[in-house]
N, C-alpha and C positions, 0 to 999 in steps of 0.2 A: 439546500439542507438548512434546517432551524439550528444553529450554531447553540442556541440558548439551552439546547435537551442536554449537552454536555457539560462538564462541570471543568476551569481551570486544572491542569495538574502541579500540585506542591513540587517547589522546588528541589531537585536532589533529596527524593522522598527515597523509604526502602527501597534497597534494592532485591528484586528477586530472580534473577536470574543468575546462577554460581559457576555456571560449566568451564569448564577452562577449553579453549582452544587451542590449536596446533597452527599458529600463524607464521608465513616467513616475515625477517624482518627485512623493509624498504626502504629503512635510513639507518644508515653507520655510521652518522656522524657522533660524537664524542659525547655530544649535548645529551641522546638517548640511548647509552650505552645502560646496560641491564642492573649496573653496579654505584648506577648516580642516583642522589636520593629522587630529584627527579622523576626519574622510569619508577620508582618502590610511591610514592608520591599519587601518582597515576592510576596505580595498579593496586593499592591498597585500596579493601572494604572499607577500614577503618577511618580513615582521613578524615580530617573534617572539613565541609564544603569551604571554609576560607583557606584552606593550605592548597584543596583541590582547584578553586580560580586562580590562585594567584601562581601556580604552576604552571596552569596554561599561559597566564597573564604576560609570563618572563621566557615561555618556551618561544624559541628562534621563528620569527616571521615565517621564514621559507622552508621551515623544517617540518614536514608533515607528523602531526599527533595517531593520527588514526594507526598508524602498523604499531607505534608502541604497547598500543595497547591490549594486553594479554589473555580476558577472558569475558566473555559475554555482559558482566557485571560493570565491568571497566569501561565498554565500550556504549552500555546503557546508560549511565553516569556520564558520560560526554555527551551522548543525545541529547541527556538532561538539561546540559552545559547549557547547549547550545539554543536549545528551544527559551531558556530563560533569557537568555542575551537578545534573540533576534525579536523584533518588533512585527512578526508576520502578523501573528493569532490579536494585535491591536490594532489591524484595518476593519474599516464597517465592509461587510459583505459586498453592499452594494458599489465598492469601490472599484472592484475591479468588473472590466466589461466580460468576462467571459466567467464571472462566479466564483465557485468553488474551485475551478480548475486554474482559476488566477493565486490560491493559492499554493495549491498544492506545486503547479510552474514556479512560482519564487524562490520556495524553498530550495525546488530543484536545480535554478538555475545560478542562485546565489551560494548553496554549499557542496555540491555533489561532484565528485569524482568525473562522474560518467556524462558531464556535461558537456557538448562541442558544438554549440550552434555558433556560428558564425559571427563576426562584428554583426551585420547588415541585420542579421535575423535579431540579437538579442535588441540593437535599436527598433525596429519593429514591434518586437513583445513589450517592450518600453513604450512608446507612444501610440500602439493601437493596445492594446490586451491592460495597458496601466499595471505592467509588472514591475518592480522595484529589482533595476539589474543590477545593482552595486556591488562589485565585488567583494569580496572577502580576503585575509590572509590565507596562501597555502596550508599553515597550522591547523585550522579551522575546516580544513577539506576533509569530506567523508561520503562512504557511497549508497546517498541516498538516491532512492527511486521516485518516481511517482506510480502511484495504484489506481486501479479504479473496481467498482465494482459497477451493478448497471444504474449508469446514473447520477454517478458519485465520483468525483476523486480527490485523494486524499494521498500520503507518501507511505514508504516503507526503506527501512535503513538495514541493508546486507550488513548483519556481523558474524555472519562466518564466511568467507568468502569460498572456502574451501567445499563448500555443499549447497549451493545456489538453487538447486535443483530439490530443496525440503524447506517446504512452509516454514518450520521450525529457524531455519535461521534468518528470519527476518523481525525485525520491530516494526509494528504499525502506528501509525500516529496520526490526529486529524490536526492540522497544520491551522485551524480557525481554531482552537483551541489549548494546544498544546499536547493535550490527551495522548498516553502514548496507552495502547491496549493490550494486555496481554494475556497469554490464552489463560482461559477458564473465565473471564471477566464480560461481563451483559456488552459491551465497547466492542470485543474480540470476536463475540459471534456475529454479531452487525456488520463488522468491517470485514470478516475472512472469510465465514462461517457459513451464513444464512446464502450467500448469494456466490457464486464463482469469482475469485478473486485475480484481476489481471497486473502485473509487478511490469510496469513500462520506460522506458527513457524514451524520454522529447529528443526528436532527433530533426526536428523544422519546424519554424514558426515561418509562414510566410507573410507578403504584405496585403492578404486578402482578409488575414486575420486567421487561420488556421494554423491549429494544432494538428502536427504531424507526430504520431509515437509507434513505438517500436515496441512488441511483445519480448520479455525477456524473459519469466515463468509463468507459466497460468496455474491457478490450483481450484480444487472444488473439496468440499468436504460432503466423500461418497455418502450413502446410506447406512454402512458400515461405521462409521464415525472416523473414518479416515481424510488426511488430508491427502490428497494425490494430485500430482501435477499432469496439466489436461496436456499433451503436446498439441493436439490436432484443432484447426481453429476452427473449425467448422462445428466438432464435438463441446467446443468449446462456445459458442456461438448458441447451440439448441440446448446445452444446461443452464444457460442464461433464460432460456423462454423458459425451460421448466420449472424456474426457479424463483421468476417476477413473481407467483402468488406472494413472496414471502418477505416483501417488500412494503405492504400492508394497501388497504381497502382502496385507500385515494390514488395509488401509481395501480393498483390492477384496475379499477376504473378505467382511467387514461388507454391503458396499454390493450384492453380488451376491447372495451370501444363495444359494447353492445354485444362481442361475438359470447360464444360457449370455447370453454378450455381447450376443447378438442380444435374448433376450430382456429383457435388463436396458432395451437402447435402445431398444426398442418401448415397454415399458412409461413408460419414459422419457417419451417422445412423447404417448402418451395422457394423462400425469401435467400437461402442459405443455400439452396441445392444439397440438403444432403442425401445424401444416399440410404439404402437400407442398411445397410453395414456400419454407418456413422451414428445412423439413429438408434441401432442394437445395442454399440460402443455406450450410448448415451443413456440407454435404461437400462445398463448394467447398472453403470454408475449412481444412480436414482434409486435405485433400488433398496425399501427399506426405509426411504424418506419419509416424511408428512407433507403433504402439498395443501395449500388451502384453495380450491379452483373457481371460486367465483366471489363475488362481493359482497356475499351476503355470510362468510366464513365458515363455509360446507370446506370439510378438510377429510383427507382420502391420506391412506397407507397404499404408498406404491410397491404392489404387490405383481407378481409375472401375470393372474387373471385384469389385473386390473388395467394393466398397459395392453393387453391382448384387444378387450373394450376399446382404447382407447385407439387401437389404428385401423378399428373399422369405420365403413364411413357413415355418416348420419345419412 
């Protein structure tokens, strides 16, 4: 991906996210008790970004920040934190051997909760993959994911942990940049929207150089304008082929390779084994969309006549 189409994000810019959550708390210690200016510190809109570093600055090594923190805003504003602080989004592209996926790995491996690879694996990711494994203080832990969509990856930061299972509670961010995307914004359709979005944890690097990851929610945004979460990976697997047109002229090139749409998503189908009951599941879900089916930007309204055409054979 051209890092250059996106633009830096300002440091502890607006915030627009206000919902409050219903979080438990993780740490009792005294330091984050509800009545210290500290936790009001944290937790205030208002603050100003020097009161707010130098909180964390003085908040206890081992003492985790992330459960104090009380509502979506709060917890956006530490993303903020942290994305200013870490030096990901100033490596060259070409630094790492595995791409985009080298950053979106660092992130994950250097501040995320859900993180367990092994001594043996993260030296691995370190001298083959040229991941930067450097620890972090516990303080500083939060549970970031990695995402991809097809082609791409990039993170996503659970702040409600409570609803894992809704688009809605996750922040998106491209990690070569800092950009954190939020709905309604050109960044948010790109990364969520346009294309079936997978929320994953690295759960192996081996020494062959592979990335091993773990589905932890899928989502697609139906035809309806919904975001729904895919369970089924197979269904989840054939919204991705219906979905490459919208990815733009140069990766449907690539991906079509000379065929017609129809045949791209049959072969699709066979690729994936699904079935006719998977493929149904699948144009429900499509249903209502814009598809653009070849390269020369012919664009179809997926319509019940129009899928009906489409699973007859040439």
């Amino acid at each position: 991906m051209n890092s250059g189409a996106f633009f830096r994000a300002a440091f502890l810019t607006g915030l627009t996210l206000s919902c409050s959550l219903l979080i438990p708390d993780f740490v009792t210690a005294p330091y984050a008790a509800e009545n210290t200016d500290q936790f009001k510190i944290l937790n205030s809109p208002s603050v100003s970004a020097t009161a707010f570093a130098a909180t964390i600055e003085n908040w206890p090594t081992d003492e985790a920040i992330w459960p104090q923190l009380k509502s979506a805003a709060a917890r956006e504003r530490f993303l903020r934190f942290i994305l200013e602080t870490d030096k990901t989004d100033e490596r060259p592209y070409q630094s790492f051997s595995n791409l985009c996926t080298g950053f979106a790995s660092q992130m994950f491996v250097k501040y995320s909760t859900e993180n367990h690879l092994n001594a043996d694996e993260m030296t691995d990711l370190k001298q083959i993959a040229k991941v930067d494994t450097t620890g972090v203080a516990p303080k500083l832990k939060l549970p970031i994911y990695m995402a991809t969509y097809f082609g791409h990856f990039f993170n996503a930061l659970l702040i409600d942990e409570t609803k894992p299972e809704e688009m809605s509670s996750y922040l998106i961010f491209e990690p070569q940049t800092d950009q954190i995307h939020l709905p309604g914004s050109v960044g948010y359709h790109e990364y969520a929207e346009a294309l079936p979005i997978d929320i994953v944890s690295l759960t192996s690097y081996t020494d062959q150089g592979v990335f091993n990851t773990q589905s932890f929610h899928r989502f697609f945004k139906t035809g309806s304008g919904k975001m729904s979460e895919v369970k089924d990976p197979t269904i989840f697997h054939l919204l991705n082929y219906f979905s490459i047109s919208e990815t733009g002229t140069q990766n449907m090139e690539y991906y079509l390779k000379g065929r017609t749409f129809k045949q791209f998503i049959n072969e699709s189908m066979e690729q994936w084994k699904v079935t006719p009951a998977q493929r149904e599941s699948a144009e429900q879900l499509i249903l209502g969309k814009k598809l653009v089916i070849d390269t020369h930007g012919t664009s179809v309204a997926v319509t019940p006549e129009w899928l009906s055409e489409l699973r007859k054979p040439e």
